[in-house]
PDB file with SEQRES, HELIX, SHEET and CRYST1 records, atoms N, CA, C and O in Angstrom:
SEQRES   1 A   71  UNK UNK UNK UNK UNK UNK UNK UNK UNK UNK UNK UNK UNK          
SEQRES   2 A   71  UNK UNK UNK UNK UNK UNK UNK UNK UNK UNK UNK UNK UNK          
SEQRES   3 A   71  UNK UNK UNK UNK UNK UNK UNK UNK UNK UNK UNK UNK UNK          
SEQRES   4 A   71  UNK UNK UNK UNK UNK UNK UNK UNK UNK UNK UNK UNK UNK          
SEQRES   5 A   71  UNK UNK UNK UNK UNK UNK UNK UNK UNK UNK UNK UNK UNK          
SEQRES   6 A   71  UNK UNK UNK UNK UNK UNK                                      
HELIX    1 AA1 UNK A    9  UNK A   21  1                                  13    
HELIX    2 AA2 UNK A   29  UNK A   32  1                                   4    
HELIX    3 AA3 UNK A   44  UNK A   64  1                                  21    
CRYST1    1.000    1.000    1.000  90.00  90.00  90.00 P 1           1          
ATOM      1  N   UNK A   1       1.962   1.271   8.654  1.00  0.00           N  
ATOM      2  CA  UNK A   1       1.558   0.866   9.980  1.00  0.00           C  
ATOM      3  C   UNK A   1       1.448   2.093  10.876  1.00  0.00           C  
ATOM      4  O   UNK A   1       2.304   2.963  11.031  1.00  0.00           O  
ATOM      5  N   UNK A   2       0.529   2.030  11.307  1.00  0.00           N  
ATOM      6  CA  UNK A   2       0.042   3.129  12.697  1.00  0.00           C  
ATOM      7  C   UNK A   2       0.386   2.732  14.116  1.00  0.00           C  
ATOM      8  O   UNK A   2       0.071   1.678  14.667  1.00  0.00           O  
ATOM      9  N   UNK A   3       1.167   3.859  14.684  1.00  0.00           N  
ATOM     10  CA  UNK A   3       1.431   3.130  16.118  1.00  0.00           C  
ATOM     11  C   UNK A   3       1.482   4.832  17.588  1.00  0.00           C  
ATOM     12  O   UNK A   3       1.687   6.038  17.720  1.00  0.00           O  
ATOM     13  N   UNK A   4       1.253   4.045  18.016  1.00  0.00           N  
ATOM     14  CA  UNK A   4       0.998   5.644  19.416  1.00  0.00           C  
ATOM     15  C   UNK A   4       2.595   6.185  19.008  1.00  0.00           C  
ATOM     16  O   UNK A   4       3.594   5.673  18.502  1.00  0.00           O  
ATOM     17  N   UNK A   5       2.260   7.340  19.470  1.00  0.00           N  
ATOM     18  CA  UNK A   5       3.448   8.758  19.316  1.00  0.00           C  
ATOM     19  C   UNK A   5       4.587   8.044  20.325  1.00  0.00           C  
ATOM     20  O   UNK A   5       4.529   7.461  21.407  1.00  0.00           O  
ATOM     21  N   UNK A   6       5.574   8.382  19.452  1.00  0.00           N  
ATOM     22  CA  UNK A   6       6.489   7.915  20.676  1.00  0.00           C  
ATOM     23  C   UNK A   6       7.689   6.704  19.730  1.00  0.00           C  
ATOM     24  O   UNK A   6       8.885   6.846  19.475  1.00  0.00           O  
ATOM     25  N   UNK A   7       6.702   5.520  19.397  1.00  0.00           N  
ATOM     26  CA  UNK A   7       6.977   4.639  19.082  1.00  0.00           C  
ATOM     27  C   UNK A   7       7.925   4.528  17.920  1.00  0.00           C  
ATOM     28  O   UNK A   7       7.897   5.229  16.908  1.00  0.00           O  
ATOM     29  N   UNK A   8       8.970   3.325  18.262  1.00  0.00           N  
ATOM     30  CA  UNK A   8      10.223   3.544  17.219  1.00  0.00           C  
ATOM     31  C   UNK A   8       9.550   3.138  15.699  1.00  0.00           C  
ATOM     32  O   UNK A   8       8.514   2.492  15.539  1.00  0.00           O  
ATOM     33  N   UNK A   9      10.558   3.782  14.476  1.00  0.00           N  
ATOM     34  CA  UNK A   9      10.274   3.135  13.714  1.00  0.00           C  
ATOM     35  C   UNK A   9      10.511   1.587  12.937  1.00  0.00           C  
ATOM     36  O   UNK A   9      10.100   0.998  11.937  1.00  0.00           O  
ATOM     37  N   UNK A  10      11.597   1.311  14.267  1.00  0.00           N  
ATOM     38  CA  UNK A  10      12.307  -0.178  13.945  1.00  0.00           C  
ATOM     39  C   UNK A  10      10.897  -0.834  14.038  1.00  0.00           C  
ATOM     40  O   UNK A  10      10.481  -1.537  13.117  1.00  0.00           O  
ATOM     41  N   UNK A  11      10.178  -0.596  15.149  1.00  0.00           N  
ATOM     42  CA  UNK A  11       9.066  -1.238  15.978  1.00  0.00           C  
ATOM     43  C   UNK A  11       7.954  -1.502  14.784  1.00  0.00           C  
ATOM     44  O   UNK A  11       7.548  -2.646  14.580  1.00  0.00           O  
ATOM     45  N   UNK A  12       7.497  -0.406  14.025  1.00  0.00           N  
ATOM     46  CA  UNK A  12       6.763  -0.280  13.279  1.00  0.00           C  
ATOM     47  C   UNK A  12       6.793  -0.966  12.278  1.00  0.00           C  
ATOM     48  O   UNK A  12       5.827  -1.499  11.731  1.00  0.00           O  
ATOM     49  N   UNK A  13       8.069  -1.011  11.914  1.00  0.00           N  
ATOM     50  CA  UNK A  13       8.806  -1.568  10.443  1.00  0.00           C  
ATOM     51  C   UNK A  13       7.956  -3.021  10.635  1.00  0.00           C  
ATOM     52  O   UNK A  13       7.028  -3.296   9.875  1.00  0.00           O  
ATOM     53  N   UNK A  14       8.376  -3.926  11.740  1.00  0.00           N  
ATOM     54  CA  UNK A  14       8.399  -5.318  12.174  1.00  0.00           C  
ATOM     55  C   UNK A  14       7.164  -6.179  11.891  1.00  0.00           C  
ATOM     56  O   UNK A  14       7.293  -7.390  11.715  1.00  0.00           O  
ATOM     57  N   UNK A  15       5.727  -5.453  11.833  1.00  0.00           N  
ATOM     58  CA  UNK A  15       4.508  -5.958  11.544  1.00  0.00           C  
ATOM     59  C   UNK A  15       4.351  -5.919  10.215  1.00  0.00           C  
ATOM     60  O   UNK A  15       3.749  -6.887   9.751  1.00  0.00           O  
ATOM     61  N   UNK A  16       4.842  -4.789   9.173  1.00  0.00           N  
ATOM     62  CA  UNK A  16       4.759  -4.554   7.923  1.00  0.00           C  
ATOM     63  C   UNK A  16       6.018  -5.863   7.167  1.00  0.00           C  
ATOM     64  O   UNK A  16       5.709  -6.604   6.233  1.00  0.00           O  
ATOM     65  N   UNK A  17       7.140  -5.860   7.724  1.00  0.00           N  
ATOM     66  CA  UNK A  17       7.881  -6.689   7.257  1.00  0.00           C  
ATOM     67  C   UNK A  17       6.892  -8.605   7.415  1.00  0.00           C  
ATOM     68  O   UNK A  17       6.612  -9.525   6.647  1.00  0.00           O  
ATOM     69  N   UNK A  18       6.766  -8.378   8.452  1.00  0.00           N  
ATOM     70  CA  UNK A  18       6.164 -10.065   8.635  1.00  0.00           C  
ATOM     71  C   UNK A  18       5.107 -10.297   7.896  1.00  0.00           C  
ATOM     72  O   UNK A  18       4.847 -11.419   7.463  1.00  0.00           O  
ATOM     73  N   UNK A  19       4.290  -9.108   7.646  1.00  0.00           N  
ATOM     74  CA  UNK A  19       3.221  -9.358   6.658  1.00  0.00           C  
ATOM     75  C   UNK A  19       3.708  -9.313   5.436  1.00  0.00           C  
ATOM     76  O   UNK A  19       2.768  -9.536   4.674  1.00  0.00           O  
ATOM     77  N   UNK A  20       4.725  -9.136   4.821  1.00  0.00           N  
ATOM     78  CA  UNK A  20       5.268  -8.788   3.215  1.00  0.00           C  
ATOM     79  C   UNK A  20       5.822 -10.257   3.348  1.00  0.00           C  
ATOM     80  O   UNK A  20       5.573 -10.912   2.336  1.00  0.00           O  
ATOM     81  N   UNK A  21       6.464 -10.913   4.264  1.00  0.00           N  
ATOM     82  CA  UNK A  21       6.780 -11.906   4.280  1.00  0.00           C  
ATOM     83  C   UNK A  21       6.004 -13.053   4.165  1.00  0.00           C  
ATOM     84  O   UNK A  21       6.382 -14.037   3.528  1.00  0.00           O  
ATOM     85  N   UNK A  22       4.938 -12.981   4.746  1.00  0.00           N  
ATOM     86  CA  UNK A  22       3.536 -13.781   5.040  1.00  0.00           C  
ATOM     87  C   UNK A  22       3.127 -13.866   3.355  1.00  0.00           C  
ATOM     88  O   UNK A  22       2.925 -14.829   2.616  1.00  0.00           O  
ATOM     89  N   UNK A  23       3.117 -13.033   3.228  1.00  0.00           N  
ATOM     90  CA  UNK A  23       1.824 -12.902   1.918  1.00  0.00           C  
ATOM     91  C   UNK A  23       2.817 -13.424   0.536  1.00  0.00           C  
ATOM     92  O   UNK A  23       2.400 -13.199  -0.600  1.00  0.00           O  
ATOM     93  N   UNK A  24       3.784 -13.937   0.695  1.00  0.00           N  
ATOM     94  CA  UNK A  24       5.175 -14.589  -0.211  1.00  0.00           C  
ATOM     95  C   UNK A  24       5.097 -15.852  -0.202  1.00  0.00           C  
ATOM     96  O   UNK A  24       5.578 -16.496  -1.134  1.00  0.00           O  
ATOM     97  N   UNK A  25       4.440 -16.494   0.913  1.00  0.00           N  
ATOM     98  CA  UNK A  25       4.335 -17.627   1.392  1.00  0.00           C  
ATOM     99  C   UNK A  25       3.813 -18.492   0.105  1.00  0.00           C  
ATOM    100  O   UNK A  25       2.977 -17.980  -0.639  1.00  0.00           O  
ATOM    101  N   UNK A  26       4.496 -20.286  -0.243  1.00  0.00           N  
ATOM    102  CA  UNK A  26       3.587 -20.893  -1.296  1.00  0.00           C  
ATOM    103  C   UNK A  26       2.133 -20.579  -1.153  1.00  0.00           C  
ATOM    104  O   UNK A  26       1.463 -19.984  -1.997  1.00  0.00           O  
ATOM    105  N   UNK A  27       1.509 -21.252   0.540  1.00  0.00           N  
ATOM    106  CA  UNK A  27       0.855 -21.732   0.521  1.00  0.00           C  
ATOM    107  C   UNK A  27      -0.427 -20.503   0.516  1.00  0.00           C  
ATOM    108  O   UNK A  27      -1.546 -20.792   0.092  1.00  0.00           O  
ATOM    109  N   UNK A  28      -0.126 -19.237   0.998  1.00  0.00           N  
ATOM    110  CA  UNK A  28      -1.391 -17.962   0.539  1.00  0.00           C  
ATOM    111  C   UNK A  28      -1.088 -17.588  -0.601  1.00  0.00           C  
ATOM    112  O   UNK A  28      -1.803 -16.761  -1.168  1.00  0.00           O  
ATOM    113  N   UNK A  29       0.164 -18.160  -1.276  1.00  0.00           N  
ATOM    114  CA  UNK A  29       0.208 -17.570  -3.052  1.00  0.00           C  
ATOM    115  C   UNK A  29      -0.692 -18.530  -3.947  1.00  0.00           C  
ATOM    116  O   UNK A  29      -0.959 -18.269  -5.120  1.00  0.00           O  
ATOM    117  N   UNK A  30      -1.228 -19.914  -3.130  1.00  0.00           N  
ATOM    118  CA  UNK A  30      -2.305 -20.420  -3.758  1.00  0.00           C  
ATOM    119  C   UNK A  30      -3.329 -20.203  -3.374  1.00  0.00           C  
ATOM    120  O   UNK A  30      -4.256 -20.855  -3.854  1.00  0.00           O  
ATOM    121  N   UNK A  31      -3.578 -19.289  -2.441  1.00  0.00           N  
ATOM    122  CA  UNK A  31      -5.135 -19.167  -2.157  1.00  0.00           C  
ATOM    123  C   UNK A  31      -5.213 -17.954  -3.097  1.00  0.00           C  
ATOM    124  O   UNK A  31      -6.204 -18.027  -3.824  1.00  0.00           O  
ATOM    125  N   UNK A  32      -4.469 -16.874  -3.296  1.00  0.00           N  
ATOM    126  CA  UNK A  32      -4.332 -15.558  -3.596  1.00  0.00           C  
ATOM    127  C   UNK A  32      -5.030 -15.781  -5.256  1.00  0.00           C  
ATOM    128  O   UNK A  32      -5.895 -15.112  -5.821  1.00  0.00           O  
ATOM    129  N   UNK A  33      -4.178 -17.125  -5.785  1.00  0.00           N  
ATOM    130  CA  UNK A  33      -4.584 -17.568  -7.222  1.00  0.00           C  
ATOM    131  C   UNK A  33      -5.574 -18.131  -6.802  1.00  0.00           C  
ATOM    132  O   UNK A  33      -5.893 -18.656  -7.868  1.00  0.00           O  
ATOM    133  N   UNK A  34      -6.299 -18.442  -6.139  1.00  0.00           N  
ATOM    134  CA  UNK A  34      -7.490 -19.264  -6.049  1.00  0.00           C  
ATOM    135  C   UNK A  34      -8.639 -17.697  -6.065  1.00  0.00           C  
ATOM    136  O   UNK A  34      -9.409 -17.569  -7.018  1.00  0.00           O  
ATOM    137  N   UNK A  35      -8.628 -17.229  -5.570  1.00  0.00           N  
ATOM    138  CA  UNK A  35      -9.634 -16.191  -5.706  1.00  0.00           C  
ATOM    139  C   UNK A  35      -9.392 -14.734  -6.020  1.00  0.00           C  
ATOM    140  O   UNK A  35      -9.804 -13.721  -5.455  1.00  0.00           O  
ATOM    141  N   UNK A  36      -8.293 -14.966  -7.508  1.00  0.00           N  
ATOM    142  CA  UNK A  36      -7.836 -13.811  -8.365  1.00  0.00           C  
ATOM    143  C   UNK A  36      -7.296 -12.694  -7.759  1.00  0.00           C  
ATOM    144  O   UNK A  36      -7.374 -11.686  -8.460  1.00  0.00           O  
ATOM    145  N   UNK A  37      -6.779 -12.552  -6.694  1.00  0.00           N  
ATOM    146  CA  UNK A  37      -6.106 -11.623  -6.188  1.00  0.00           C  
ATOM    147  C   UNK A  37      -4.442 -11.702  -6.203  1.00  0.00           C  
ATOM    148  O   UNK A  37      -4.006 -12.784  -5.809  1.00  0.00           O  
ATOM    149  N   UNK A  38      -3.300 -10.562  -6.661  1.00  0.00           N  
ATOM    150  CA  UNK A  38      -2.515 -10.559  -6.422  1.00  0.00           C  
ATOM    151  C   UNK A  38      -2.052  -9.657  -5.078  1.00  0.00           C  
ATOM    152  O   UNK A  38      -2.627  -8.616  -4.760  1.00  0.00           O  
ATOM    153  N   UNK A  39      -1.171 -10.104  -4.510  1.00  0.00           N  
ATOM    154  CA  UNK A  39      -0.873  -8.758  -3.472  1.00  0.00           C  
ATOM    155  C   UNK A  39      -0.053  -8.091  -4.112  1.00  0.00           C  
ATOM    156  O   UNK A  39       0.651  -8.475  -5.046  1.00  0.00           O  
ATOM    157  N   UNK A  40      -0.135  -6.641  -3.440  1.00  0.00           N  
ATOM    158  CA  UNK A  40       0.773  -5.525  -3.348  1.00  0.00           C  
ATOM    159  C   UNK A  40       2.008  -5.778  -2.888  1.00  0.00           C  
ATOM    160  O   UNK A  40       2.277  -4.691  -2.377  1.00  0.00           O  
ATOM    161  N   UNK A  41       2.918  -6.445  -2.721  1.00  0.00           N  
ATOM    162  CA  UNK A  41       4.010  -7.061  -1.760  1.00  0.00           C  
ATOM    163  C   UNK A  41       5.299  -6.191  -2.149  1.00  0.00           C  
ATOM    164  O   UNK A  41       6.292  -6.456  -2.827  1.00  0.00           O  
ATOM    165  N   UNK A  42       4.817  -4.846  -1.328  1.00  0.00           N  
ATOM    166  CA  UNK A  42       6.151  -3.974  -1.824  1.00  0.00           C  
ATOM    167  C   UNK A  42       6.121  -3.459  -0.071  1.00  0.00           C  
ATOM    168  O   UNK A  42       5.195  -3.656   0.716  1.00  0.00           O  
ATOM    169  N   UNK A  43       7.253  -2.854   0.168  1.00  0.00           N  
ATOM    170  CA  UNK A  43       7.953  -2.003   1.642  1.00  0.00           C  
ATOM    171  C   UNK A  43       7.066  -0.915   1.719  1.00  0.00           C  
ATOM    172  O   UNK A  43       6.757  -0.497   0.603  1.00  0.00           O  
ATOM    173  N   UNK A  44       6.369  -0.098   3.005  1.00  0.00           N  
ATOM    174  CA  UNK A  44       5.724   0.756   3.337  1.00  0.00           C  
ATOM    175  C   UNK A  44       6.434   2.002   2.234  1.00  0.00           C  
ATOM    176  O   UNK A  44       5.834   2.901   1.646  1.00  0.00           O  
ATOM    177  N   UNK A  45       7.206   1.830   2.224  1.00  0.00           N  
ATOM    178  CA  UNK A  45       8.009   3.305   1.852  1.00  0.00           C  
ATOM    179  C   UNK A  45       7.620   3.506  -0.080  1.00  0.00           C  
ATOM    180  O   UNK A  45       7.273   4.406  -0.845  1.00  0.00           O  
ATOM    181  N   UNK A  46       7.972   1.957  -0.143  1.00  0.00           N  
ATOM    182  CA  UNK A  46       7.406   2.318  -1.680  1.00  0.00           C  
ATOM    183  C   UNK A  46       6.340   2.167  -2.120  1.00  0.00           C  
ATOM    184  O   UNK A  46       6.118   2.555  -3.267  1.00  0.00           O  
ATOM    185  N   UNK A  47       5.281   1.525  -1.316  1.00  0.00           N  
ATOM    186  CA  UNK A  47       3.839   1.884  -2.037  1.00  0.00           C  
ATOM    187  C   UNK A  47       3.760   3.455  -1.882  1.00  0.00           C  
ATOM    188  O   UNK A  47       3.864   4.195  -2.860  1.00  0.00           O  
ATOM    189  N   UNK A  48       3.562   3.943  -0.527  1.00  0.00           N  
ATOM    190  CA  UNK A  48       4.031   5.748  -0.705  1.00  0.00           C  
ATOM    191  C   UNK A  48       4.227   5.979  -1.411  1.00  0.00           C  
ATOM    192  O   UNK A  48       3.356   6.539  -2.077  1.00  0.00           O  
ATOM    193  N   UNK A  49       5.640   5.771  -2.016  1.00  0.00           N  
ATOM    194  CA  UNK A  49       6.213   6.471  -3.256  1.00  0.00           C  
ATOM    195  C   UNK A  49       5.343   6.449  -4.445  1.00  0.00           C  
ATOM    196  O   UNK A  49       5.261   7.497  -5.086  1.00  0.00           O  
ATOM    197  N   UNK A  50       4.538   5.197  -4.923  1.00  0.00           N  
ATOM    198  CA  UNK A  50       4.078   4.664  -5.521  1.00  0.00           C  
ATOM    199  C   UNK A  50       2.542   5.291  -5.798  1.00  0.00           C  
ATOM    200  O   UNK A  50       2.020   5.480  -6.898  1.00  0.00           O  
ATOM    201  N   UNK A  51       2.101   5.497  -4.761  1.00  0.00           N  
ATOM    202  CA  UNK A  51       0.913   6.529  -4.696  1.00  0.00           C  
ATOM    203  C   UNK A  51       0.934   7.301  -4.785  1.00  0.00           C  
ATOM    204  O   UNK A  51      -0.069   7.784  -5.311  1.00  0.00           O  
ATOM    205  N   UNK A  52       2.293   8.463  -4.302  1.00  0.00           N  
ATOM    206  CA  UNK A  52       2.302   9.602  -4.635  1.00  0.00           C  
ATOM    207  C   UNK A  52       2.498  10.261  -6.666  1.00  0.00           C  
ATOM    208  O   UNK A  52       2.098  11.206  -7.347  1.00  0.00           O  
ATOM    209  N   UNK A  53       3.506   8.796  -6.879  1.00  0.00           N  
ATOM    210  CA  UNK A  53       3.511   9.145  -8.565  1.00  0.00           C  
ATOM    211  C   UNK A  53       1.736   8.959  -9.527  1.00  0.00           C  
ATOM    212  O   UNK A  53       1.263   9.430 -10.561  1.00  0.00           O  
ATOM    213  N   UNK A  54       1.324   8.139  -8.590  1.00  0.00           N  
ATOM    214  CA  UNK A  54      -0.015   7.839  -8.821  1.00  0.00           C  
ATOM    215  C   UNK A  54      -0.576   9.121  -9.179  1.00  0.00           C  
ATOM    216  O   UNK A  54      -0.973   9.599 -10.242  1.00  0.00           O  
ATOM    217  N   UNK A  55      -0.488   9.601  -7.830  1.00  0.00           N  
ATOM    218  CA  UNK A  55      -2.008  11.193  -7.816  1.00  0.00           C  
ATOM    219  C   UNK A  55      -1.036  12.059  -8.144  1.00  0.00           C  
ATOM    220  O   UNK A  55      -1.192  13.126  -7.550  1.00  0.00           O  
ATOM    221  N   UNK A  56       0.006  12.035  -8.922  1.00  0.00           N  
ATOM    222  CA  UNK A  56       0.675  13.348  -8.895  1.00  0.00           C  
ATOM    223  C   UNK A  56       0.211  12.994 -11.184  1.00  0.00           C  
ATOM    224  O   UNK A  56       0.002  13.961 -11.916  1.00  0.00           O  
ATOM    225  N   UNK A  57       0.187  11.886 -11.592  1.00  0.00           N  
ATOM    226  CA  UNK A  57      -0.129  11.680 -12.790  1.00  0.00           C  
ATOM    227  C   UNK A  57      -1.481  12.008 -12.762  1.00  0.00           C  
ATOM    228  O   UNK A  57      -1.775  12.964 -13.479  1.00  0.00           O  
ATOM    229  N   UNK A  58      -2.472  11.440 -12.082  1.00  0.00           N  
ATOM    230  CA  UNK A  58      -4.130  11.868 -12.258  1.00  0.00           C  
ATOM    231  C   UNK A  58      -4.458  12.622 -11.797  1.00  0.00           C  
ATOM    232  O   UNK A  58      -5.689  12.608 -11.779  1.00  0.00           O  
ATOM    233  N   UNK A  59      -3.965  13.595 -11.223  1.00  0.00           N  
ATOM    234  CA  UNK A  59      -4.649  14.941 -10.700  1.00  0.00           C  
ATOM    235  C   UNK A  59      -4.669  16.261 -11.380  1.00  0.00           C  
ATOM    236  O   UNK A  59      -5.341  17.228 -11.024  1.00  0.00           O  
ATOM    237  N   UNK A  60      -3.781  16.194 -12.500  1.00  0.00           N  
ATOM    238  CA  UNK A  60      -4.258  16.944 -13.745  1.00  0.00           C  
ATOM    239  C   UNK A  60      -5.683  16.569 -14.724  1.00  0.00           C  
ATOM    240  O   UNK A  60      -6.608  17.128 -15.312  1.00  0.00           O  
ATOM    241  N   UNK A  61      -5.090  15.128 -14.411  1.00  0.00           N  
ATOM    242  CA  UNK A  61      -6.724  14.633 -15.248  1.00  0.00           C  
ATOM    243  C   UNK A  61      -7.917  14.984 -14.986  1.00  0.00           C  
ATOM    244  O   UNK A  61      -8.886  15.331 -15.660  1.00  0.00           O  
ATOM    245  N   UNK A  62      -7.597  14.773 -13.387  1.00  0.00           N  
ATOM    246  CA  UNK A  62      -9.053  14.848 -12.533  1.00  0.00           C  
ATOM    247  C   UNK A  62      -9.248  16.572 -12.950  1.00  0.00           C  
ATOM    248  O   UNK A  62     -10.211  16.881 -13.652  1.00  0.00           O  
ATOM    249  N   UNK A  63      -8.469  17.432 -12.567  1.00  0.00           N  
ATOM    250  CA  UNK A  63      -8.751  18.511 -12.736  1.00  0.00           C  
ATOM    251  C   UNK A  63      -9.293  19.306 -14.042  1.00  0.00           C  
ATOM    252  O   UNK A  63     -10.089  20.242 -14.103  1.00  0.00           O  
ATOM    253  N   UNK A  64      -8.645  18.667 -14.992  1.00  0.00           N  
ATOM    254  CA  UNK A  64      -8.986  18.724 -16.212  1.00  0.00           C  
ATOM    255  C   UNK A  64     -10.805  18.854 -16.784  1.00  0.00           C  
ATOM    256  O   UNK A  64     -11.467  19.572 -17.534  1.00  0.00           O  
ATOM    257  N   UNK A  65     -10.968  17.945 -16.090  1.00  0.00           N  
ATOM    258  CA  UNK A  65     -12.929  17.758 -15.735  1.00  0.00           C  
ATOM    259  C   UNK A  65     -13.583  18.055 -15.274  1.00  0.00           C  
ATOM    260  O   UNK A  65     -14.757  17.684 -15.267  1.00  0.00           O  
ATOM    261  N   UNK A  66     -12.751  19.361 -14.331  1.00  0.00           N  
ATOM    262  CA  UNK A  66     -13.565  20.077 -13.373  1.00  0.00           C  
ATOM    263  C   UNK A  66     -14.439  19.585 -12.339  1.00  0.00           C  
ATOM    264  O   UNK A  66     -15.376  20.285 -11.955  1.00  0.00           O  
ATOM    265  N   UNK A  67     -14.179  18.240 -11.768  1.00  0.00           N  
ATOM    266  CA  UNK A  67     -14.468  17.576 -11.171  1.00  0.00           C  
ATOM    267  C   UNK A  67     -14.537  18.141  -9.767  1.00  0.00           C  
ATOM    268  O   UNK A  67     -13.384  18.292  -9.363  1.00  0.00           O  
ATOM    269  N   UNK A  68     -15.281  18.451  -9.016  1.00  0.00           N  
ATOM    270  CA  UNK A  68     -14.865  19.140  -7.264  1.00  0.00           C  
ATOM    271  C   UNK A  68     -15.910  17.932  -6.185  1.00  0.00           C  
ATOM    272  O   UNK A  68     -16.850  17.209  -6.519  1.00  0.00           O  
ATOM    273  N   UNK A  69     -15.574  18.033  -5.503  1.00  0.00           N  
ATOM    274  CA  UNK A  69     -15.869  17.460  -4.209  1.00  0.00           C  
ATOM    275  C   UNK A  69     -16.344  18.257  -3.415  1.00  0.00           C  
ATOM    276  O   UNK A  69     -15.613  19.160  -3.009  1.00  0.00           O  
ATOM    277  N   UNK A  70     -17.821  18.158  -2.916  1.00  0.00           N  
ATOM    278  CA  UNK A  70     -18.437  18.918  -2.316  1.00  0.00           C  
ATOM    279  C   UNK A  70     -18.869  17.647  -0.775  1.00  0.00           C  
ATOM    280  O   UNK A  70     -19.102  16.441  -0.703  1.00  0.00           O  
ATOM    281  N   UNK A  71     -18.772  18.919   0.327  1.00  0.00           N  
ATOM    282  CA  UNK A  71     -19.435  17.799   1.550  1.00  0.00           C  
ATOM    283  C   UNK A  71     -20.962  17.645   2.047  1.00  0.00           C  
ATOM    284  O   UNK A  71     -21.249  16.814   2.909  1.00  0.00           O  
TER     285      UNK A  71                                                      
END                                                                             
Protein backbone atom coordinates (compact mmCIF):
# COMPACT_ATOMS: atom_id res chain seq x y z
CA UNK A 1 0.00 0.00 0.00
CA UNK A 2 1.08 3.56 -0.98
CA UNK A 3 0.35 6.41 1.24
CA UNK A 4 1.70 10.36 1.43
CA UNK A 5 5.10 10.74 3.43
CA UNK A 6 4.46 11.06 6.79
CA UNK A 7 1.92 8.44 7.18
CA UNK A 8 2.01 5.67 9.93
CA UNK A 9 2.64 2.29 9.10
CA UNK A 10 -0.18 1.00 11.46
CA UNK A 11 -2.34 3.24 8.99
CA UNK A 12 -1.08 1.55 5.98
CA UNK A 13 -1.12 -1.92 7.33
CA UNK A 14 -5.22 -1.44 7.78
CA UNK A 15 -6.34 -1.39 3.95
CA UNK A 16 -3.94 -4.33 3.10
CA UNK A 17 -5.19 -6.30 6.15
CA UNK A 18 -9.07 -5.75 5.21
CA UNK A 19 -8.37 -6.71 1.80
CA UNK A 20 -6.48 -10.14 2.80
CA UNK A 21 -9.45 -10.49 4.86
CA UNK A 22 -12.02 -9.69 2.14
CA UNK A 23 -10.61 -11.92 -0.41
CA UNK A 24 -10.98 -15.14 2.42
CA UNK A 25 -14.45 -14.46 2.35
CA UNK A 26 -16.89 -17.83 1.27
CA UNK A 27 -18.69 -15.83 -0.78
CA UNK A 28 -15.55 -14.12 -3.33
CA UNK A 29 -13.87 -17.65 -2.77
CA UNK A 30 -16.80 -18.67 -5.07
CA UNK A 31 -16.59 -16.19 -7.50
CA UNK A 32 -12.64 -16.53 -7.48
CA UNK A 33 -13.54 -20.46 -8.46
CA UNK A 34 -15.99 -19.30 -10.77
CA UNK A 35 -13.58 -17.53 -13.05
CA UNK A 36 -10.26 -19.61 -12.27
CA UNK A 37 -8.51 -17.27 -10.27
CA UNK A 38 -6.80 -17.92 -7.00
CA UNK A 39 -5.65 -14.97 -4.84
CA UNK A 40 -2.35 -14.17 -3.56
CA UNK A 41 -3.66 -13.90 0.12
CA UNK A 42 -0.35 -13.43 1.83
CA UNK A 43 0.83 -9.99 4.26
CA UNK A 44 2.55 -7.06 2.28
CA UNK A 45 5.78 -8.10 3.82
CA UNK A 46 5.75 -11.55 2.42
CA UNK A 47 4.80 -11.25 -1.05
CA UNK A 48 8.09 -8.82 -0.92
CA UNK A 49 9.90 -11.41 0.43
CA UNK A 50 8.46 -13.62 -2.02
CA UNK A 51 9.41 -11.57 -5.04
CA UNK A 52 12.54 -10.83 -4.01
CA UNK A 53 13.45 -14.86 -3.83
CA UNK A 54 11.66 -14.76 -7.14
CA UNK A 55 14.17 -12.32 -9.14
CA UNK A 56 16.99 -13.20 -7.07
CA UNK A 57 16.39 -17.16 -8.69
CA UNK A 58 15.69 -15.74 -12.41
CA UNK A 59 18.04 -13.21 -12.82
CA UNK A 60 20.87 -15.45 -13.45
CA UNK A 61 18.68 -17.05 -15.97
CA UNK A 62 17.69 -13.98 -17.51
CA UNK A 63 21.25 -13.05 -17.66
CA UNK A 64 22.40 -16.14 -18.81
CA UNK A 65 20.64 -15.16 -22.37
CA UNK A 66 22.04 -12.10 -22.61
CA UNK A 67 18.89 -10.68 -22.64
CA UNK A 68 19.17 -6.48 -22.17
CA UNK A 69 16.54 -3.99 -22.16
CA UNK A 70 16.91 -1.22 -24.28
CA UNK A 71 14.57 2.20 -24.11
Amino acid sequence: MLGVIGMSRELLKRPGTALLVATQGQSVQVRWDQIGLEPAAVPGATMTRMMGEERSYAAPIVKATGFTVSK
